[in-house]
Structure formats: C-alpha cells, structure tokens
N, C-alpha and C positions, 0 to 999 in steps of 0.2 A: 504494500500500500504506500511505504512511504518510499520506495524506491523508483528510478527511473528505468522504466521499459522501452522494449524494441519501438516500438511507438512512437515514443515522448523526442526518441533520438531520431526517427527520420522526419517528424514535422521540424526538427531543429535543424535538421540537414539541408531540406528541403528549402526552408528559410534562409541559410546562408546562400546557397544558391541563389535563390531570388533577388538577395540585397548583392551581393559581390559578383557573381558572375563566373562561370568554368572559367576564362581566363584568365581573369583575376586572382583566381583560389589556386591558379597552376601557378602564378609569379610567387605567390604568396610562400608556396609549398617550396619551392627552389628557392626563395631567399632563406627560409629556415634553414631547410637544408644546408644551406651554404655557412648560415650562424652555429652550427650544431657540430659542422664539419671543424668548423677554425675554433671553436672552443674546446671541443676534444684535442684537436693539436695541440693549441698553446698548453694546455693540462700537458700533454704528454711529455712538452719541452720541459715544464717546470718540477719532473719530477728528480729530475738531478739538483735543481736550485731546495727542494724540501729536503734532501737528503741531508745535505748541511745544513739546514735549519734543524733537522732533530739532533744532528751531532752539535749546536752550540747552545741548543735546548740542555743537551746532557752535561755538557759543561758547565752550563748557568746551572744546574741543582747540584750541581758537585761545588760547587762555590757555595753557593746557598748552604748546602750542607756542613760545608769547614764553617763559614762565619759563625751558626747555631751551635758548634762543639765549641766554637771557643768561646761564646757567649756563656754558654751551661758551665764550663770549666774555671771560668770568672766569679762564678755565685758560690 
C-alpha cells in the first residue's frame, strides 16, 4: 500500500517523456555517463594520494600517543 508499483513508475516515465523529450533524455543519459565515467577515474587516480594519507594518519596517532604517555608519566 505504501509502496511504489509497476504502475506508479511508468505514468512517471511516461511523464518525463512528455516534458523532456527521447532526445533530450539521450543527451541527458550520455552527459551522466560521461560525469560517472570521470568520477570513477579521478577516484581511481587518488587512491595512491589516500595511501599516504593513512600512513600520516598513523603517524599523527603515534605522536598522539607518545604526547598522552608523557603526559600520564608527568602526574
């Protein structure tokens, strides 16, 4: 009842059709495409750039961690 049916989805389909147009929703389709494309790439470039980011992560809690022993060893 409260869910959306095969239905509810082709007057909705049918709808954008009427307002944008097959040509329209074909531009549309290949500009995502093309955003979906170069976003996955540049992820794929930056997984070298996260790599060093988790090794200066580990460093900054290994610092973190000496300052709190020498804190504690001060009390």
């Amino acid at each position: 009842m409260g869910g959306i049916g095969i239905w509810q989805l082709l007057i909705v389909l049918v709808l954008v059709f009427m307002l944008f147009g097959t040509k329209r929703l074909r531009t549309l389709g290949a500009d995502l495409g093309e955003t979906i494309k170069g976003f996955r790439s540049s992820m794929g470039h930056d997984e070298t750039k996260g790599d060093d980011t988790l090794a200066s992560k580990g460093s900054l809690n290994d610092a973190s961690r000496t300052a709190a022993h020498q804190a504690d060893s001060k009390h």
